[in-house]
PDB file of N, CA, C and O in Angstrom:
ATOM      1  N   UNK A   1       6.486  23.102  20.323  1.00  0.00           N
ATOM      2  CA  UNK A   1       7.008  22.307  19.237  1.00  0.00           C
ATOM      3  C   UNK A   1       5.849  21.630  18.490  1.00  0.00           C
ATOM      4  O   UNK A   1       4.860  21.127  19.022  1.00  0.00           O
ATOM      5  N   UNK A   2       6.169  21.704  16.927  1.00  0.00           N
ATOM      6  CA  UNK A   2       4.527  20.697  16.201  1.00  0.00           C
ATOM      7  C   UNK A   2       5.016  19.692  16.373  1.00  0.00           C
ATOM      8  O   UNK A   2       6.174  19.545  16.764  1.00  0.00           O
ATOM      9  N   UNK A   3       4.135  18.696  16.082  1.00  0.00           N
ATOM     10  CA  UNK A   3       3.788  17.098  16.567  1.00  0.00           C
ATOM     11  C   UNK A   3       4.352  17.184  14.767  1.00  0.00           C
ATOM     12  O   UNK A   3       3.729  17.965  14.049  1.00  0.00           O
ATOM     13  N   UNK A   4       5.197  16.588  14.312  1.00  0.00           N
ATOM     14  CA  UNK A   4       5.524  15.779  12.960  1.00  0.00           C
ATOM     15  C   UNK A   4       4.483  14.840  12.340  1.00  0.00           C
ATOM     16  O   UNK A   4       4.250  13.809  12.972  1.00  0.00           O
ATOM     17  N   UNK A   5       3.923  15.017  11.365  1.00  0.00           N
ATOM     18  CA  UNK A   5       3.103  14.223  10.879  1.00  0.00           C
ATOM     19  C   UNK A   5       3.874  13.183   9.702  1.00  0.00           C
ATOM     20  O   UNK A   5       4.621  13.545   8.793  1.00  0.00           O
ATOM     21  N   UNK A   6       3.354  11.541  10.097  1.00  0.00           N
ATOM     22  CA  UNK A   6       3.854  10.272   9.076  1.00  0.00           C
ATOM     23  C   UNK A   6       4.135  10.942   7.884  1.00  0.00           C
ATOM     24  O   UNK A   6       3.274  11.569   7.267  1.00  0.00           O
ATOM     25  N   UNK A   7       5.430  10.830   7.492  1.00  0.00           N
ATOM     26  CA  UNK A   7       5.025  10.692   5.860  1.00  0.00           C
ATOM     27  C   UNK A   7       4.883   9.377   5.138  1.00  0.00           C
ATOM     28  O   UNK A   7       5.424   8.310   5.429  1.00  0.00           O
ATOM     29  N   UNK A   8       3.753   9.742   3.777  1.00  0.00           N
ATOM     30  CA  UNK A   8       3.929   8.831   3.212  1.00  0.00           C
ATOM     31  C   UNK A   8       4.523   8.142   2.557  1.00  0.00           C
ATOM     32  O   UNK A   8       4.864   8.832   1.596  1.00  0.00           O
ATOM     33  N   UNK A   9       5.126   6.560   2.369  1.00  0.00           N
ATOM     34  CA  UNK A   9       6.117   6.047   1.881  1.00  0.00           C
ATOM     35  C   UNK A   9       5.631   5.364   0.456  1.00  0.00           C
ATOM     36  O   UNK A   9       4.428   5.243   0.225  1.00  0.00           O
ATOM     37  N   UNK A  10       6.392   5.031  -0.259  1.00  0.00           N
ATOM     38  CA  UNK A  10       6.000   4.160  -1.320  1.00  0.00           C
ATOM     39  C   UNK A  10       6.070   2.955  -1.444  1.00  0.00           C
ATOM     40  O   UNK A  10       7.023   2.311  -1.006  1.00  0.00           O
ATOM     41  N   UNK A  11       5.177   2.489  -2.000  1.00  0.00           N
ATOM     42  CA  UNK A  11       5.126   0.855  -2.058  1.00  0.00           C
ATOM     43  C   UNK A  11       4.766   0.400  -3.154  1.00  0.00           C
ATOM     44  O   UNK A  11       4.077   1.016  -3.967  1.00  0.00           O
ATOM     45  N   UNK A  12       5.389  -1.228  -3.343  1.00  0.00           N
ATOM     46  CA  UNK A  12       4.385  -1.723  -4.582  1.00  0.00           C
ATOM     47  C   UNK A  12       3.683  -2.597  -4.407  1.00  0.00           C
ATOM     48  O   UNK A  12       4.224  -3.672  -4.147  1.00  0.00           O
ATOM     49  N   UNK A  13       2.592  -2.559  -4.451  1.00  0.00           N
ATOM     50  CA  UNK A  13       1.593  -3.316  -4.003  1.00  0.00           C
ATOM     51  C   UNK A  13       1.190  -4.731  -5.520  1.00  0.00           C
ATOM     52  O   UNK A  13       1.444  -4.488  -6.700  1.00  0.00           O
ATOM     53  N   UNK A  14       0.582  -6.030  -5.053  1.00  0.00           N
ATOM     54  CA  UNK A  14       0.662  -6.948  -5.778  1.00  0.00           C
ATOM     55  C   UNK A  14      -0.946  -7.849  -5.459  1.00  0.00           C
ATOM     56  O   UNK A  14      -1.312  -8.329  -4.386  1.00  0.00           O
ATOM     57  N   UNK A  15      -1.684  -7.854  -6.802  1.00  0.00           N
ATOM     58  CA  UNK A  15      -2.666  -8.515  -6.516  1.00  0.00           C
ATOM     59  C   UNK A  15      -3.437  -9.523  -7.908  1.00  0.00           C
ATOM     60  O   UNK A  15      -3.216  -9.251  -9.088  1.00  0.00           O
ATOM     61  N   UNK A  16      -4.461 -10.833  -7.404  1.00  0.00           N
ATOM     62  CA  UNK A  16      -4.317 -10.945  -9.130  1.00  0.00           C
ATOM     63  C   UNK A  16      -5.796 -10.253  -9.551  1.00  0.00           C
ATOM     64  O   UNK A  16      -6.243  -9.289  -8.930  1.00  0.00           O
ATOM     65  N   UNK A  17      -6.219 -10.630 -10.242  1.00  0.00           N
ATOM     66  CA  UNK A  17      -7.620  -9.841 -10.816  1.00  0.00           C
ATOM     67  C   UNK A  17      -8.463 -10.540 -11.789  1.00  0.00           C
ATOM     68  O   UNK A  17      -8.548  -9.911 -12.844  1.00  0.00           O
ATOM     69  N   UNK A  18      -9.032 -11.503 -11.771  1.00  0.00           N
ATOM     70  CA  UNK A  18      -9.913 -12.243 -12.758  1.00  0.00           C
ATOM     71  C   UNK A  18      -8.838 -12.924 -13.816  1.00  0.00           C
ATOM     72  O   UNK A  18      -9.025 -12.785 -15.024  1.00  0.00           O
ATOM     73  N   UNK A  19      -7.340 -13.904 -13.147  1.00  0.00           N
ATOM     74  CA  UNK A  19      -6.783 -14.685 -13.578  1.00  0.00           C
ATOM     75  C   UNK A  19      -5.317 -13.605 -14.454  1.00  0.00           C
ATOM     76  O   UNK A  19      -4.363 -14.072 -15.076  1.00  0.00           O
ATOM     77  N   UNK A  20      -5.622 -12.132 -14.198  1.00  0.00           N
ATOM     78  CA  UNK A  20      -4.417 -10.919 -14.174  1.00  0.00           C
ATOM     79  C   UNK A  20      -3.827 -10.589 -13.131  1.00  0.00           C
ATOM     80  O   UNK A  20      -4.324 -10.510 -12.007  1.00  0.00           O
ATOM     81  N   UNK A  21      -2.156 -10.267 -13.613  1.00  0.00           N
ATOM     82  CA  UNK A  21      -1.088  -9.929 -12.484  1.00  0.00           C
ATOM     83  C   UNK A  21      -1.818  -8.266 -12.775  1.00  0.00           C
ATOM     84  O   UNK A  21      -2.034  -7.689 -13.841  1.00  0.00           O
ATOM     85  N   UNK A  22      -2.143  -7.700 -10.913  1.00  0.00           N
ATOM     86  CA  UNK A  22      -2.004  -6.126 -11.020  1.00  0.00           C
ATOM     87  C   UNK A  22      -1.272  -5.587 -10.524  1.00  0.00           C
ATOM     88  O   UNK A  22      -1.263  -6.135  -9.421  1.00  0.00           O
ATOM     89  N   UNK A  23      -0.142  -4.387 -10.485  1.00  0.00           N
ATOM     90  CA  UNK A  23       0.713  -4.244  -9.838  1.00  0.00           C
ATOM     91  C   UNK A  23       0.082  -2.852  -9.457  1.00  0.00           C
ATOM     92  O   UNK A  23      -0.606  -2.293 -10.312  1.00  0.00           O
ATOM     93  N   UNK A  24       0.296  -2.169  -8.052  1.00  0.00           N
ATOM     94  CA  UNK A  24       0.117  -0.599  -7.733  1.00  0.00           C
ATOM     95  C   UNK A  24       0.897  -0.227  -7.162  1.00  0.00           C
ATOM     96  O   UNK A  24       1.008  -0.716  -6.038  1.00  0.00           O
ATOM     97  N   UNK A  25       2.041   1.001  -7.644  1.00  0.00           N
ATOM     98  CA  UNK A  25       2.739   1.910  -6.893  1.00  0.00           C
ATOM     99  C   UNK A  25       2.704   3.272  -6.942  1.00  0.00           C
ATOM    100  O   UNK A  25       2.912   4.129  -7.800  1.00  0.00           O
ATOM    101  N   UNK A  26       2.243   3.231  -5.274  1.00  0.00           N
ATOM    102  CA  UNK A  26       1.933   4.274  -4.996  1.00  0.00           C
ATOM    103  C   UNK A  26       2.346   4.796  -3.598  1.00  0.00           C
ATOM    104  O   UNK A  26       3.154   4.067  -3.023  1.00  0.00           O
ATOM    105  N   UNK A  27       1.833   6.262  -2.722  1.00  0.00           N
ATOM    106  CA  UNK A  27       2.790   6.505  -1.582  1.00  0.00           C
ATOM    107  C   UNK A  27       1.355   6.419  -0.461  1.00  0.00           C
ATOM    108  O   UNK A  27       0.278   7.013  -0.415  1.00  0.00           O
ATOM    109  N   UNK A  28       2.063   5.271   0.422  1.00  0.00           N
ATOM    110  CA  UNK A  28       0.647   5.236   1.331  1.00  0.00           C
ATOM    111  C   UNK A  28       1.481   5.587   2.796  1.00  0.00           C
ATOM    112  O   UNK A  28       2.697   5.742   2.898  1.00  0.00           O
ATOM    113  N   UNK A  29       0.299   5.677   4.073  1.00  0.00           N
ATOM    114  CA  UNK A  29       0.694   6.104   5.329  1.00  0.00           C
ATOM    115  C   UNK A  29       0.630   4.746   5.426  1.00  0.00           C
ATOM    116  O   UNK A  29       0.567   3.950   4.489  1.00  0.00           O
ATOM    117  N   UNK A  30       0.653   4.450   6.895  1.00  0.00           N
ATOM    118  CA  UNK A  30       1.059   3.350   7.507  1.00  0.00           C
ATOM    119  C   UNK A  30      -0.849   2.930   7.373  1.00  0.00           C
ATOM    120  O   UNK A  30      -1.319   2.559   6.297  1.00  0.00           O
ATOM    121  N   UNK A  31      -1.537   3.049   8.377  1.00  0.00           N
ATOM    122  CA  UNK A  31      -2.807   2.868   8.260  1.00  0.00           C
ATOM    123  C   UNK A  31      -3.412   2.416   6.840  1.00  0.00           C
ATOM    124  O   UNK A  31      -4.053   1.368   6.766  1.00  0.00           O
ATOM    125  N   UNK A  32      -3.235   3.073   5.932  1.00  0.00           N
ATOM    126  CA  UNK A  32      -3.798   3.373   4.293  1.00  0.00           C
ATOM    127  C   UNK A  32      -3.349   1.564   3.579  1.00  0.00           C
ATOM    128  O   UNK A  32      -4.050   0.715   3.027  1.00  0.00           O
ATOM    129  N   UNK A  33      -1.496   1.612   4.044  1.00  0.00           N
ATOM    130  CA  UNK A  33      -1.159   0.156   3.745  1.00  0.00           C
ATOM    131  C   UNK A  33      -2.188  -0.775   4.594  1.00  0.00           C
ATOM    132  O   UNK A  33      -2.940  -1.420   3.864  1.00  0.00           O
ATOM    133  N   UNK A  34      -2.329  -0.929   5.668  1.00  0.00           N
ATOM    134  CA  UNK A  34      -2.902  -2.097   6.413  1.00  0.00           C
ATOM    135  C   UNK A  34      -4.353  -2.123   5.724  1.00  0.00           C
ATOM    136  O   UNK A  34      -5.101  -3.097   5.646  1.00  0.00           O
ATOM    137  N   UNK A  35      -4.509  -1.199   5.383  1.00  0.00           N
ATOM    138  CA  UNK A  35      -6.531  -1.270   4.770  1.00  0.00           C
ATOM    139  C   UNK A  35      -5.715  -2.048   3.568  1.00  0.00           C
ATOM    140  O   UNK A  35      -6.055  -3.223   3.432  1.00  0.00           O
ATOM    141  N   UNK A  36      -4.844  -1.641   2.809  1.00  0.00           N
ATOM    142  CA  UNK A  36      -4.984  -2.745   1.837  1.00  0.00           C
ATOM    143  C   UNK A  36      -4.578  -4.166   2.026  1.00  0.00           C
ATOM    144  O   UNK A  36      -4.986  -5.192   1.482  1.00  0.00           O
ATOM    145  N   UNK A  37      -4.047  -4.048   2.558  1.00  0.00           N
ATOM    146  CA  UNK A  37      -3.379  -5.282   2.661  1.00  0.00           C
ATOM    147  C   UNK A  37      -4.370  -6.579   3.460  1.00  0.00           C
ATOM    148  O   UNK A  37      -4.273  -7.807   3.454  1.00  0.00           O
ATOM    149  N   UNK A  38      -5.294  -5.657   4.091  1.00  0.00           N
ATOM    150  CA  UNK A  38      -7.333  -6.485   4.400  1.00  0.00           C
ATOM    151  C   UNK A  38      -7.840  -6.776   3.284  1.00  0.00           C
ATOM    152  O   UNK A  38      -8.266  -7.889   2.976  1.00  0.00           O
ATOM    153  N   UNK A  39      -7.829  -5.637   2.483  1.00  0.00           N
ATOM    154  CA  UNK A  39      -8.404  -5.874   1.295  1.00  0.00           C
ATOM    155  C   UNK A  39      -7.943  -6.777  -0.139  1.00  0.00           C
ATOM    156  O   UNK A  39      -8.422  -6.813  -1.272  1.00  0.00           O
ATOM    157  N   UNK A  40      -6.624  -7.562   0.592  1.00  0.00           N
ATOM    158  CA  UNK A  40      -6.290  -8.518  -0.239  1.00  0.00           C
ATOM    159  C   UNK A  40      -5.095  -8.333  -0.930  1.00  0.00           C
ATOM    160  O   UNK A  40      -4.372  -9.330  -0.946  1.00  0.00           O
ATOM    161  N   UNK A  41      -4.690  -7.372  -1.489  1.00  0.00           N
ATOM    162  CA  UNK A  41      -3.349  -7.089  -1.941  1.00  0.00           C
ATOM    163  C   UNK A  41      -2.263  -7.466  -1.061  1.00  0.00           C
ATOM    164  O   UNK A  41      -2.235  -7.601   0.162  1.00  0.00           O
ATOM    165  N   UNK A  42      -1.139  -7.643  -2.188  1.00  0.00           N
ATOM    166  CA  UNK A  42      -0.081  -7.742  -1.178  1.00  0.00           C
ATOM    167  C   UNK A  42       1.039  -7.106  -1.371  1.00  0.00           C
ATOM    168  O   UNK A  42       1.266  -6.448  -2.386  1.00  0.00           O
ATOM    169  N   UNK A  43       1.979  -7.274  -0.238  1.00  0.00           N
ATOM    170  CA  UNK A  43       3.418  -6.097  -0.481  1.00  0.00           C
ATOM    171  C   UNK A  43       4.558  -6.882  -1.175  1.00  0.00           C
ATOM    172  O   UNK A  43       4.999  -8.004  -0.922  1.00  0.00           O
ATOM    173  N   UNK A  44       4.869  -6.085  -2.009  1.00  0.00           N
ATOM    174  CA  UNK A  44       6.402  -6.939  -3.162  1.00  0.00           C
ATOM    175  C   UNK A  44       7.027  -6.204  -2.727  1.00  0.00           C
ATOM    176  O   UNK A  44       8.122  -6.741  -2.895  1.00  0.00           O
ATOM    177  N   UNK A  45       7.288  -4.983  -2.080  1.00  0.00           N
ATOM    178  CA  UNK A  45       8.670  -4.566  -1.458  1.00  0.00           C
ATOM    179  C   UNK A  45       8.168  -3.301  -0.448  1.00  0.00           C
ATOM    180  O   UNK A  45       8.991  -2.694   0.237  1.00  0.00           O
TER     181      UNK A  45
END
Protein backbone atom coordinates (compact mmCIF):
# COMPACT_ATOMS: atom_id res chain seq x y z
CA UNK A 1 0.00 0.00 0.00
CA UNK A 2 1.55 3.87 -0.75
CA UNK A 3 2.00 5.96 2.27
CA UNK A 4 -0.64 9.07 1.22
CA UNK A 5 1.08 12.18 1.02
CA UNK A 6 -0.44 15.76 3.09
CA UNK A 7 -2.28 17.66 0.87
CA UNK A 8 -2.00 21.06 0.65
CA UNK A 9 -4.70 23.23 2.18
CA UNK A 10 -5.50 26.83 1.71
CA UNK A 11 -5.14 29.60 3.81
CA UNK A 12 -5.25 33.26 4.26
CA UNK A 13 -2.57 34.45 5.68
CA UNK A 14 -2.42 38.23 7.40
CA UNK A 15 0.48 40.54 7.96
CA UNK A 16 1.24 44.39 8.17
CA UNK A 17 4.16 45.79 6.05
CA UNK A 18 5.70 49.27 6.61
CA UNK A 19 2.25 50.62 8.24
CA UNK A 20 0.18 48.22 5.07
CA UNK A 21 -2.56 45.54 5.54
CA UNK A 22 -0.97 42.34 3.37
CA UNK A 23 -3.15 39.65 2.79
CA UNK A 24 -1.74 35.99 1.16
CA UNK A 25 -3.84 33.20 -0.13
CA UNK A 26 -2.40 30.52 -0.90
CA UNK A 27 -2.23 26.38 -0.52
CA UNK A 28 0.40 25.45 2.12
CA UNK A 29 1.36 21.89 3.88
CA UNK A 30 1.24 21.82 7.40
CA UNK A 31 5.11 22.47 7.98
CA UNK A 32 5.20 25.41 5.10
CA UNK A 33 2.21 27.14 7.48
CA UNK A 34 4.30 26.90 10.77
CA UNK A 35 7.52 28.52 8.87
CA UNK A 36 5.20 31.26 8.35
CA UNK A 37 3.59 31.79 10.96
CA UNK A 38 7.71 32.15 12.71
CA UNK A 39 8.09 34.39 10.26
CA UNK A 40 5.43 36.65 11.55
CA UNK A 41 2.33 36.37 9.58
CA UNK A 42 -0.72 35.40 10.78
CA UNK A 43 -3.79 33.03 10.14
CA UNK A 44 -7.38 34.86 9.37
CA UNK A 45 -8.95 31.58 8.69
Amino acid sequence: MKKRKRQAKWYLLYRREDGQAVYRYEPLKKYELDSRIRKGWKLVM
